[in-house]
KEKE-3310 file (N, C-alpha, C; in steps of 0.2 Angstrom, whole numbers, plus 5000, padded with zeros to 4 digits):
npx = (5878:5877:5885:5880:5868:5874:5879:5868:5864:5873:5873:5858:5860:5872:5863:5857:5865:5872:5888:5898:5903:5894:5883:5885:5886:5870:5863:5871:5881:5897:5909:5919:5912:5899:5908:5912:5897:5895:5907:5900:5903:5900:5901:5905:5901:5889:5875:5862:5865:5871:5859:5850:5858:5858:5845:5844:5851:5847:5833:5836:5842:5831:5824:5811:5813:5809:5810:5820:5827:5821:5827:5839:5841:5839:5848:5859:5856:5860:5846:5837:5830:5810:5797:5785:5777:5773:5754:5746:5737:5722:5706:5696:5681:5665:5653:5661:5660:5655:5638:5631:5618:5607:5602:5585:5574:5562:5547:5536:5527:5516:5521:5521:5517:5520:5511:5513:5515:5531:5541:5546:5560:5568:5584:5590:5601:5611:5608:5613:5627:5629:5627:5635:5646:5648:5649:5662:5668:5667:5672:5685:5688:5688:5698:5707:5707:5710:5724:5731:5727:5736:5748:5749:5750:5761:5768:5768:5773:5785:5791:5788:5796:5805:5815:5826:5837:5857:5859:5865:5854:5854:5845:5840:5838:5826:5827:5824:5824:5841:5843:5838:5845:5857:5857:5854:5868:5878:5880:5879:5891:5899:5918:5928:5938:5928:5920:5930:5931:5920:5912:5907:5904:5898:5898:5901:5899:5907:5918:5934:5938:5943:5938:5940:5933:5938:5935:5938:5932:5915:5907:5901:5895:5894:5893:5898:5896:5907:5900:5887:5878:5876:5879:5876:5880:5882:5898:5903:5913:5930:5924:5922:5920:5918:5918:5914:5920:5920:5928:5933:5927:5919:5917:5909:5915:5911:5917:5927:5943:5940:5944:5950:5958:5958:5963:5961:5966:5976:5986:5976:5981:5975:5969:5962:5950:5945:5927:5927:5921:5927:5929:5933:5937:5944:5953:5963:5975:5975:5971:5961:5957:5942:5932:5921:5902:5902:5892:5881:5886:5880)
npy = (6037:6028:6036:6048:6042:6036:6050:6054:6044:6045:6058:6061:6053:6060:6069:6063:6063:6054:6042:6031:6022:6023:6018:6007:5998:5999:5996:5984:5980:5976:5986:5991:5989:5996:6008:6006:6008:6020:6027:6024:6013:5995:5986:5975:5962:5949:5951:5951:5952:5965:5971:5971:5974:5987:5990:5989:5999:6012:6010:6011:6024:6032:6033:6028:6012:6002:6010:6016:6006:6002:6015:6013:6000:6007:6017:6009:6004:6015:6026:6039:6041:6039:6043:6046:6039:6042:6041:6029:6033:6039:6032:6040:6045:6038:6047:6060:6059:6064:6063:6058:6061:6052:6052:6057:6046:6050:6042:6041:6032:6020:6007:5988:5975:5959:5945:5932:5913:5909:5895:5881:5868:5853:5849:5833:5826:5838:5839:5824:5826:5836:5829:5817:5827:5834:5821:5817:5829:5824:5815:5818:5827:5818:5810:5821:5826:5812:5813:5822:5819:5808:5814:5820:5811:5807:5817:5817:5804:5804:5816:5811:5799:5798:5808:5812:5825:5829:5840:5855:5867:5882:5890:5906:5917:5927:5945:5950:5937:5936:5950:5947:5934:5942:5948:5940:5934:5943:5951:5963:5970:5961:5954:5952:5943:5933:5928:5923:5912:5904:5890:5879:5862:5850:5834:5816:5801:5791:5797:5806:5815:5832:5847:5864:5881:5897:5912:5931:5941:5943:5929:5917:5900:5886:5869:5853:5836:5820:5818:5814:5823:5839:5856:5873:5889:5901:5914:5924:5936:5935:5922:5905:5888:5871:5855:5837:5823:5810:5805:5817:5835:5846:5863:5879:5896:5911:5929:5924:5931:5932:5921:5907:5890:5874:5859:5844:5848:5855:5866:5875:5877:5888:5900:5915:5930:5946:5950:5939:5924:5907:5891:5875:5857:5846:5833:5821:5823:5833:5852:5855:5868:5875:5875:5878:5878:5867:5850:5835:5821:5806)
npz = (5433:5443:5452:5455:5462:5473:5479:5483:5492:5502:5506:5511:5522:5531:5533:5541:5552:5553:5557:5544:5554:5562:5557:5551:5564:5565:5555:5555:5543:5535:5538:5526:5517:5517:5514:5501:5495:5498:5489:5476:5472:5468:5464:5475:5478:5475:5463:5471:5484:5486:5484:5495:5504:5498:5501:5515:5519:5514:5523:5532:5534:5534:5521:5508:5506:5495:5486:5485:5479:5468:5464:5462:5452:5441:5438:5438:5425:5418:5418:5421:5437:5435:5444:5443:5429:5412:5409:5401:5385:5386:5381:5366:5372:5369:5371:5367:5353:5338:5335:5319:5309:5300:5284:5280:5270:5260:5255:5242:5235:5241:5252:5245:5250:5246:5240:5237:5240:5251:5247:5253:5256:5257:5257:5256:5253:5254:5270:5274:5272:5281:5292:5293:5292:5305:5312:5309:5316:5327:5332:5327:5336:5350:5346:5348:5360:5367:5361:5371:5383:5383:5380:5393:5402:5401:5403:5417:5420:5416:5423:5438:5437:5427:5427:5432:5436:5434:5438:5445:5454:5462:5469:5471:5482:5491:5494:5508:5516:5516:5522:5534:5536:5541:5549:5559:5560:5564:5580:5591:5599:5599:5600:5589:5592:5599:5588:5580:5588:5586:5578:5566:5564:5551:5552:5547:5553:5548:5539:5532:5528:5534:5532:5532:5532:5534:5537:5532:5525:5522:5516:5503:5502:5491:5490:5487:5493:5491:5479:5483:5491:5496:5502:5509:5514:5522:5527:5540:5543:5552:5555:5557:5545:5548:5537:5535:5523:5513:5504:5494:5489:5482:5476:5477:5479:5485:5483:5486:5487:5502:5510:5519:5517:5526:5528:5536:5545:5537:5530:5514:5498:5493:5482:5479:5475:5480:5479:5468:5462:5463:5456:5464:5466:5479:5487:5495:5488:5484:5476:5465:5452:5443:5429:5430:5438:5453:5451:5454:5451:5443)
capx = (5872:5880:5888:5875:5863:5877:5881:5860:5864:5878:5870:5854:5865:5873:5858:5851:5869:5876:5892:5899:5904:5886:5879:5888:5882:5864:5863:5875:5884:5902:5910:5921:5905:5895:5911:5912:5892:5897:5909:5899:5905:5892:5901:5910:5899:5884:5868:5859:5867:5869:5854:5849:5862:5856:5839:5844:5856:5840:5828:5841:5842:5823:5822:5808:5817:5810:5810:5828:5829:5821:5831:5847:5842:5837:5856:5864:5855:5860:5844:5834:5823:5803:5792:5779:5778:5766:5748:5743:5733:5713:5702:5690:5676:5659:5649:5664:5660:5648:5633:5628:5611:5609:5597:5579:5570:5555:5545:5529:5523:5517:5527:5516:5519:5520:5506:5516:5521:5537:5540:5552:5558:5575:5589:5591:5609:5615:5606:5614:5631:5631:5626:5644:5654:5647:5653:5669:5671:5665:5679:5693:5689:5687:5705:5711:5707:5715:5732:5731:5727:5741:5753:5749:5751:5769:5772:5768:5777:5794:5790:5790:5800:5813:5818:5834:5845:5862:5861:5863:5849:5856:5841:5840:5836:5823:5831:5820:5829:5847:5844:5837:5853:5863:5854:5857:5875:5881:5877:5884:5896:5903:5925:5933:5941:5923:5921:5936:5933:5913:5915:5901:5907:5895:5901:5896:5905:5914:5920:5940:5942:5940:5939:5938:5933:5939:5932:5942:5926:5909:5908:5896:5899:5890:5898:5896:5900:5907:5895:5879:5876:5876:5876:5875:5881:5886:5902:5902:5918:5930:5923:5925:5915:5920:5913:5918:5919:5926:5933:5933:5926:5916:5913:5908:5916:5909:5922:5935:5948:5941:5941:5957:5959:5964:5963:5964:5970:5983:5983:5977:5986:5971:5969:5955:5952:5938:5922:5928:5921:5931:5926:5937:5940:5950:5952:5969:5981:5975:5967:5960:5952:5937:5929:5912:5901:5902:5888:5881:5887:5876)
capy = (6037:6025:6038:6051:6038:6036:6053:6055:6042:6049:6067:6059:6047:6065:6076:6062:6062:6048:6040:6025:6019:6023:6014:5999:5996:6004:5991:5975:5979:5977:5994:5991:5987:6006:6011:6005:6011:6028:6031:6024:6003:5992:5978:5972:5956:5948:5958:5949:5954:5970:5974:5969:5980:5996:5992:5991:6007:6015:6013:6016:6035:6037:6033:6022:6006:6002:6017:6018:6000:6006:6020:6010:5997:6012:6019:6004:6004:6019:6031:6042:6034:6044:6042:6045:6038:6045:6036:6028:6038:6037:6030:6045:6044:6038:6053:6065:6057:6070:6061:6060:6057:6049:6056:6054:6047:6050:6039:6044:6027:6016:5997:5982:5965:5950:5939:5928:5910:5906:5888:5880:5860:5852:5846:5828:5825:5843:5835:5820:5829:5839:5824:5816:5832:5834:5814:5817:5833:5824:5808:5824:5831:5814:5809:5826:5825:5805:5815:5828:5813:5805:5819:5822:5806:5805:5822:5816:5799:5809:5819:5807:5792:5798:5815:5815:5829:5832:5849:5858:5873:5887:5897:5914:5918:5932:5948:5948:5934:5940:5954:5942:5929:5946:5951:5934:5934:5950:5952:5969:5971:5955:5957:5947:5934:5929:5927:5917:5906:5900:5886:5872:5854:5845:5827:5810:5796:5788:5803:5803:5822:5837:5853:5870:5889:5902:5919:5937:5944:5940:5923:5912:5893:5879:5862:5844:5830:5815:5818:5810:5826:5846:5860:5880:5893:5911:5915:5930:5940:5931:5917:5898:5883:5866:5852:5833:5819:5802:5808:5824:5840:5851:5868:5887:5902:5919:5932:5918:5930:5934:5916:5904:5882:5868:5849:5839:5854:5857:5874:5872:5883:5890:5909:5917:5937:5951:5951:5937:5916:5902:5883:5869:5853:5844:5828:5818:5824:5842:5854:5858:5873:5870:5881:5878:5876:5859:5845:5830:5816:5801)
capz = (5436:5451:5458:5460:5466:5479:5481:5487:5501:5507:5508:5516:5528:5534:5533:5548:5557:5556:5552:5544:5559:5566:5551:5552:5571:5567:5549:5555:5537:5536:5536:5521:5510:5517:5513:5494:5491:5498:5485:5468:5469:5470:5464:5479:5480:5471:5463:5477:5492:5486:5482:5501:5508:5497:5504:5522:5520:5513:5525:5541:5536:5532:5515:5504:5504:5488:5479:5482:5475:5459:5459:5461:5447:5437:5440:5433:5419:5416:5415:5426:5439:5433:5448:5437:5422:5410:5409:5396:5384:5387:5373:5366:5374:5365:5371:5364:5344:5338:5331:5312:5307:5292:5278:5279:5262:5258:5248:5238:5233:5247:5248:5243:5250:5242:5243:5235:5247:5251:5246:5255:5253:5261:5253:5257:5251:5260:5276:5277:5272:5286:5298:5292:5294:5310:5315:5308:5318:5333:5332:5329:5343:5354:5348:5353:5368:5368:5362:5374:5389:5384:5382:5401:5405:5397:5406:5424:5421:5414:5432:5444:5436:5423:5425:5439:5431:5436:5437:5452:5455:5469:5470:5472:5490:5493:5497:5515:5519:5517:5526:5542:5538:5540:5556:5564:5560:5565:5587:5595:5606:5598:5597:5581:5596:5599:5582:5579:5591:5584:5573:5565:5562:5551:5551:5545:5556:5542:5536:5535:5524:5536:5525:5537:5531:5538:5533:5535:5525:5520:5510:5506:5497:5489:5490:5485:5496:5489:5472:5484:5494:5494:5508:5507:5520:5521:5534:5542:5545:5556:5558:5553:5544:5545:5536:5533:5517:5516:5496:5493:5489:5475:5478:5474:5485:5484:5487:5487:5491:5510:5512:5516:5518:5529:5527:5543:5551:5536:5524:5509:5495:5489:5480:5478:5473:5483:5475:5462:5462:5463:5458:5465:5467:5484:5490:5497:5480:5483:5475:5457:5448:5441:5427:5430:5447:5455:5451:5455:5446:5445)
cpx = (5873:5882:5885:5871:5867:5878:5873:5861:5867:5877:5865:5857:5869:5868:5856:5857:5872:5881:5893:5899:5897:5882:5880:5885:5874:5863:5865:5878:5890:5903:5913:5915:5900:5901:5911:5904:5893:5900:5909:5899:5900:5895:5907:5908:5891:5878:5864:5857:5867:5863:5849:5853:5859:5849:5839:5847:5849:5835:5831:5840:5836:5822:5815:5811:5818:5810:5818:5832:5828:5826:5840:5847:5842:5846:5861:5863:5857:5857:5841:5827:5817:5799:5785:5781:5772:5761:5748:5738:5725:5712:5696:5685:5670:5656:5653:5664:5654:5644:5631:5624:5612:5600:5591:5578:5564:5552:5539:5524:5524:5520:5522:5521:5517:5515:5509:5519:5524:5536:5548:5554:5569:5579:5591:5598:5614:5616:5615:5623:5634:5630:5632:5649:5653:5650:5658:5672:5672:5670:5686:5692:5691:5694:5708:5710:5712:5722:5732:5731:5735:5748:5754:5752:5758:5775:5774:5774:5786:5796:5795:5794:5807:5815:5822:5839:5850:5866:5859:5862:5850:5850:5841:5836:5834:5828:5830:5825:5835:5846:5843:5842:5857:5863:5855:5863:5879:5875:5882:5885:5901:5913:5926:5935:5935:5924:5923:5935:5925:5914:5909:5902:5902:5899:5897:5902:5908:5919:5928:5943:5940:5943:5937:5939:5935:5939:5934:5935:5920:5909:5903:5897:5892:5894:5896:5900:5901:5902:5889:5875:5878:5874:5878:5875:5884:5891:5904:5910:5921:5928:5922:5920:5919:5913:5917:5914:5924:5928:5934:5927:5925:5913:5916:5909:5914:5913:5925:5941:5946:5942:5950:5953:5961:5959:5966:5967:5978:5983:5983:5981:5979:5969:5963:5955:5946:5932:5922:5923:5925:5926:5933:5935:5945:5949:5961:5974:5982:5971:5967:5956:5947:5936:5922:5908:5900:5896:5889:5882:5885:5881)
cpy = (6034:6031:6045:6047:6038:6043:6055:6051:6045:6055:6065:6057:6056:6072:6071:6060:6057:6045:6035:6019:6017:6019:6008:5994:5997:5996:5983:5975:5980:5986:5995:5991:5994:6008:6013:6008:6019:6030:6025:6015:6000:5985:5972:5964:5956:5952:5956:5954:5962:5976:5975:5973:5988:5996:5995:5999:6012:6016:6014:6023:6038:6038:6027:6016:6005:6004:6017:6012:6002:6012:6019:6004:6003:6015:6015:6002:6009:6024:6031:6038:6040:6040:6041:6047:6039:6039:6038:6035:6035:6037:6037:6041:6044:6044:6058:6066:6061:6064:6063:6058:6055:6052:6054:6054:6046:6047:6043:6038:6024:6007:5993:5978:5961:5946:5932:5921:5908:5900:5887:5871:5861:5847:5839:5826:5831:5840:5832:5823:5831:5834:5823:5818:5833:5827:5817:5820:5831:5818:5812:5824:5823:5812:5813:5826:5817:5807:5818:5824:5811:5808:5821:5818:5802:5810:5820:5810:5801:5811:5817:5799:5794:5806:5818:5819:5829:5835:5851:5866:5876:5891:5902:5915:5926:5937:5949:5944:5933:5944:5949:5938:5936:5947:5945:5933:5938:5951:5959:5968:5965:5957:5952:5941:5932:5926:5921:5911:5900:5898:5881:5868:5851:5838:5823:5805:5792:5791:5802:5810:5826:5844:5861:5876:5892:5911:5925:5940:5940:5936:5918:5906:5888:5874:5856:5841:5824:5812:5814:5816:5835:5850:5868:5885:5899:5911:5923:5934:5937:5925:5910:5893:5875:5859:5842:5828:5813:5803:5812:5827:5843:5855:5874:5891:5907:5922:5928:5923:5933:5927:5912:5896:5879:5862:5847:5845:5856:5862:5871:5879:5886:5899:5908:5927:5940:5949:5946:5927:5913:5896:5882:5863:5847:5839:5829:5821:5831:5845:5855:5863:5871:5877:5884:5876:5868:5856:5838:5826:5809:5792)
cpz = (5443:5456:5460:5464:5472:5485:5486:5493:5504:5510:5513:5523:5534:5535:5541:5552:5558:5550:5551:5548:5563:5561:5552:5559:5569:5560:5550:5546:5537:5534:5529:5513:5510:5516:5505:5492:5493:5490:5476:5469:5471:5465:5468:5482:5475:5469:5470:5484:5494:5486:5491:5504:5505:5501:5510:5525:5517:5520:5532:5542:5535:5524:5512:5504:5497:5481:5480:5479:5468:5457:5457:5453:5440:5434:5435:5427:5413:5413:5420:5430:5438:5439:5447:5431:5421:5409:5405:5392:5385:5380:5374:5368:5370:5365:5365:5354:5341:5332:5322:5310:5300:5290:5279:5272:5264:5252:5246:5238:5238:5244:5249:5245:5249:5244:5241:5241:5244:5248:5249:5254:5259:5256:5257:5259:5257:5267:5279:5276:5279:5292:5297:5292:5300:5314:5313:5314:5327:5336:5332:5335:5350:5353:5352:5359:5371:5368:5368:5380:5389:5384:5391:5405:5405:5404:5413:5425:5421:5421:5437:5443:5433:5424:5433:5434:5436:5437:5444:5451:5461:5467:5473:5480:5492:5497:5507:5518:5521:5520:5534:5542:5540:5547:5561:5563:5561:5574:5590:5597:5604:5597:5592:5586:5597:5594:5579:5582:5592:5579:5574:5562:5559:5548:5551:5550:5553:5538:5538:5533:5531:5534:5530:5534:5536:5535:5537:5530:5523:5516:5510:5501:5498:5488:5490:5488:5493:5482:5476:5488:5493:5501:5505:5512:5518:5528:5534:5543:5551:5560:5553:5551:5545:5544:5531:5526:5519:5509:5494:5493:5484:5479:5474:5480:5483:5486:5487:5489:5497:5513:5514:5519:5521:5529:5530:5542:5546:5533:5517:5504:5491:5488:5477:5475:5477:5475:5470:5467:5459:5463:5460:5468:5474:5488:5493:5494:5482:5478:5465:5457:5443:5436:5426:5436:5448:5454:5454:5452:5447:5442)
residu = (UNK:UNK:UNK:UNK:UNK:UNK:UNK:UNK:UNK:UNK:UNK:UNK:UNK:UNK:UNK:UNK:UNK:UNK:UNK:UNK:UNK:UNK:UNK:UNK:UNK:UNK:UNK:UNK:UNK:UNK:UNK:UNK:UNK:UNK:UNK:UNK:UNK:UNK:UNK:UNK:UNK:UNK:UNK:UNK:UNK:UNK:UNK:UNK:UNK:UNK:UNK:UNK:UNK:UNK:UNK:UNK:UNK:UNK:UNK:UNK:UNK:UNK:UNK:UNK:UNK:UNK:UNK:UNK:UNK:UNK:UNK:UNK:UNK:UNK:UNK:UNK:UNK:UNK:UNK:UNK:UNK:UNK:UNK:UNK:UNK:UNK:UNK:UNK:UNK:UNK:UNK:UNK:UNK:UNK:UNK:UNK:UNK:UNK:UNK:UNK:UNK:UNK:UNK:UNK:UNK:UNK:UNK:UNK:UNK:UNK:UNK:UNK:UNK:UNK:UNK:UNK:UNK:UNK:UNK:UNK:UNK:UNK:UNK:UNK:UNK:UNK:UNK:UNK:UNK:UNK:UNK:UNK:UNK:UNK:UNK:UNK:UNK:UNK:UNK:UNK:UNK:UNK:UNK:UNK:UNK:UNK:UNK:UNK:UNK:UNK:UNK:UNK:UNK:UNK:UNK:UNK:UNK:UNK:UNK:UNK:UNK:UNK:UNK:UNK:UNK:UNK:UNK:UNK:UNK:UNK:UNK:UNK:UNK:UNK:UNK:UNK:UNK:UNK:UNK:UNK:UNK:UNK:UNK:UNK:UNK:UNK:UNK:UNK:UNK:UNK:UNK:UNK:UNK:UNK:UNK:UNK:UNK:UNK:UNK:UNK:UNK:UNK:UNK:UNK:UNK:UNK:UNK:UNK:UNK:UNK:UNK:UNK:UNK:UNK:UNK:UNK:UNK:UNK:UNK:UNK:UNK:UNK:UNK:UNK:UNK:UNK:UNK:UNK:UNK:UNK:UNK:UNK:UNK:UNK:UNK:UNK:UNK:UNK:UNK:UNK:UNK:UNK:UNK:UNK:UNK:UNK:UNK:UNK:UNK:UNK:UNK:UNK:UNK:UNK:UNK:UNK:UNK:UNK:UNK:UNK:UNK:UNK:UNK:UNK:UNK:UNK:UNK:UNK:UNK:UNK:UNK:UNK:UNK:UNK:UNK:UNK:UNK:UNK:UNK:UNK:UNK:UNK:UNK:UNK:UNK:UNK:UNK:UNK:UNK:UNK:UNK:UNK:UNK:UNK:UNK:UNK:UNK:UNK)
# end
């Protein structure tokens, strides 16, 4: 299903003339990556990013964007995308229920009513019964609502006093988004020596680690400073991050292998693979493999 899905870009992409190369300048998407969705691959980087690039490659040659995103999710799930799906069925309608009258009876003898009077009288005992189920039900409820207060008042405290987790949350970053990080990090006319030679130092002035990216392709990394602090960047193609600590280093690479490492200006021996993530570990000793994304540890 992936690779018709692809083969419909690619037809479209040459019905409006244009080539890879004209895509890549016209989109700001590496060439390598429209070349991978040409022929079927769509797992050269996260569901994310790709999901943002089929868009943008979409709506370049004149397609729905996100009709061709349903039809790309559709694809990999491998079943036909229905642009219409059938409507519900309609409830028969009341007029359509053919009427049945019901039987006339005829009487012969006319009905007498009862002169007879009602007598009525109140049961004392029932009374006051239901007065006392009525209290009961009326002190249930009053607790309930007491638990229910108090349950609230447990949940808000938990909130804002005890509830520091641990656990570090990368949220998911609207597709829109990425595509606008793509569009500021990709400028024509640019050559790869520019590139090379923009570089972003964030530094703390007691800081004694200095840990520098350098990205041959698309990358993007999450990293904990010294277990008190955390940052999150994408590197573009040819171009470098650096970023310091005064103990080490915890971090998540995407793509790890377009990515390479130096320590204080030294190489680190760090491997990575396309399309694959990498945790590690790196302080003063050198580096460790991690098997799980870095956290903050309190």
């Amino acid at each position: 299903m992936l690779d018709k899905f692809a083969d419909e870009l690619r037809q479209q992409r040459e019905n409006s003339g244009l080539t890879l190369q004209q895509m890549a300048t016209k989109t700001r998407i590496d060439l390598k990556f429209l070349e991978a969705i040409d022929q079927g691959n769509f797992s050269f980087l996260p569901d994310l990013y790709v999901k943002a690039f089929v868009k943008q490659y979409a709506k370049s040659i004149g397609l729905d964007e996100n009709i061709a995103l349903k039809k790309f999710e559709a694809a990999r799930e491998g079943i036909e995308f229905d642009p219409n799906p059938p409507a519900p069925i309609e409830e028969i309608k009341q007029s359509e229920i053919p009427k049945v009258e019901a039987p006339k009876i005829e009487t012969t003898k006319p009905i007498q009513k009862s002169t007879s009077q009602v007598k009525s009288y109140v049961d004392d005992h029932k009374q006051k019964s239901d007065e006392d189920e009525s209290k009961a039900n009326s002190q249930l409820m009053i607790f309930g609502l007491g638990g229910v207060g108090l349950i609230i008042i447990a949940a808000l405290l938990y909130f804002f006093v005890f509830s520091k987790s641990d656990k570090i949350i990368v949220e998911e970053t609207p597709i829109e988004e990425v595509i606008e990080q793509g569009n500021q990090r990709y400028v024509e006319e640019e050559t790869a020596e520019t590139l090379a030679d923009d570089s972003t130092i964030a530094t703390v002035s007691s800081d004694s680690l200095l840990l520098t990216f350098y990205a041959k392709e698309t990358s993007w990394v999450f990293i904990v400073l010294d277990n008190n602090r955390t940052q999150e960047f994408t590197l573009s193609p040819n171009s470098k991050f650096s970023i310091s600590a005064s103990r080490e280093f915890k971090a998540t690479v995407g793509n790890s292998g377009g990515v390479t490492l130096q320590l204080n200006n030294q190489p680190v021996d760090f491997t990575g693979r396309i399309g694959s993530v990498r945790h590690f570990k790196l302080d003063k000793t050198g580096i460790v493999y991690l098997n799980a994304p870095p956290k903050l540890e309190q």
